[in-house]
N, C-alpha and C positions, 0 to 999 in steps of 0.2 A: 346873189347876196341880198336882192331888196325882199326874197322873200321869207330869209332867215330872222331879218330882220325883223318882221311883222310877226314869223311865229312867235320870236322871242317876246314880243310886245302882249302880245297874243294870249303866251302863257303868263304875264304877270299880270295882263286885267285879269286873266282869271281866279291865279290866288288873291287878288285884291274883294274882287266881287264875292271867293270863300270867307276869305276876313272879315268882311261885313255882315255875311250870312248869318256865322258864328258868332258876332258882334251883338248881335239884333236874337238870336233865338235865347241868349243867354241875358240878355237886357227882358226879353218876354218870359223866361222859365223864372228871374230873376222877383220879376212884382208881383207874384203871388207868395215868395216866401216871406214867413216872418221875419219883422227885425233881431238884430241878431243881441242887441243889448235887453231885449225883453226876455230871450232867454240864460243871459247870461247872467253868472253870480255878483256882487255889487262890487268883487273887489279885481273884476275882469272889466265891470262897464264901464268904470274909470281908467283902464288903461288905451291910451295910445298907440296906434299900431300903425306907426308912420314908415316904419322899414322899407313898406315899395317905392312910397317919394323920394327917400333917399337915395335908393339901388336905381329909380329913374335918373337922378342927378348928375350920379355917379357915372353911369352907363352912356348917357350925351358928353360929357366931357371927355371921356376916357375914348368913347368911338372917334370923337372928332380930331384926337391926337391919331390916334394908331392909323387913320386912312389919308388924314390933311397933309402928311411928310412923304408917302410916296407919291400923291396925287402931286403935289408940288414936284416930285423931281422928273416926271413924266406929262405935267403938263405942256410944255414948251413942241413938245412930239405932237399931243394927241389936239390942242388947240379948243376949239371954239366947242365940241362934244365935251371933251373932261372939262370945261367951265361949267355950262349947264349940266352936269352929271351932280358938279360939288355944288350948284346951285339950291338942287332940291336936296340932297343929303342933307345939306346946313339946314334948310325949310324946315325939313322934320325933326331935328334935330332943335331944331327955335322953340316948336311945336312942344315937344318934350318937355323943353325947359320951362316955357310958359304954362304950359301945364300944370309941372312942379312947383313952380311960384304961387298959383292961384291956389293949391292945393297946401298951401302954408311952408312947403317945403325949406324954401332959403329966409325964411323967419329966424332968428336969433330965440333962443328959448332960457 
């Protein structure tokens, strides 16, 4: 079992270490394009395109329900693992949100 374990751990640096890869080459393919409001018409430059903050906001709240209610009724089973499991979900899920904040999201408009 200890060493399912570690594959399993195993395989998720690995898509982590992808994610980042894919993070950074598209951050690099990224700063040589133009900006996109110099080629845009004046009455696109002026428009707001806040829809992914929002679908971020939406998608930390909404995951934190859909997993926090069974995590609760199998908690008391699974113990001191399912704490530190809901530990970091919540983390990234904070992540999200403070993201969204900084990025003007829960601003009143």
């Amino acid at each position: 079992m200890h060493s399912e374990a570690v594959s399993a751990y195993g395989i998720a640096a690995l898509v982590i270490l992808i994610a980042i890869g894919l993070a950074l080459l598209v951050i690099a393919l990224s700063s040589n394009a133009s900006p996109a409001s110099a080629s845009a018409p004046a009455a696109w430059a002026q428009f707001r395109f806040g829809y992914p903050v929002y679908a971020l906001i939406f998608l930390a709240f909404d995951m934190e329900m859909i997993f926090m209610y069974p995590w609760a009724v199998v908690f008391a089973d699974i113990g001191l693992s399912a704490f530190l499991d809901m530990l970091v979900f919540i983390a990234l899920l904070s992540a999200g949100i403070a993201y969204a904040w900084r990025m003007g999201g829960l601003e009143w408009e």
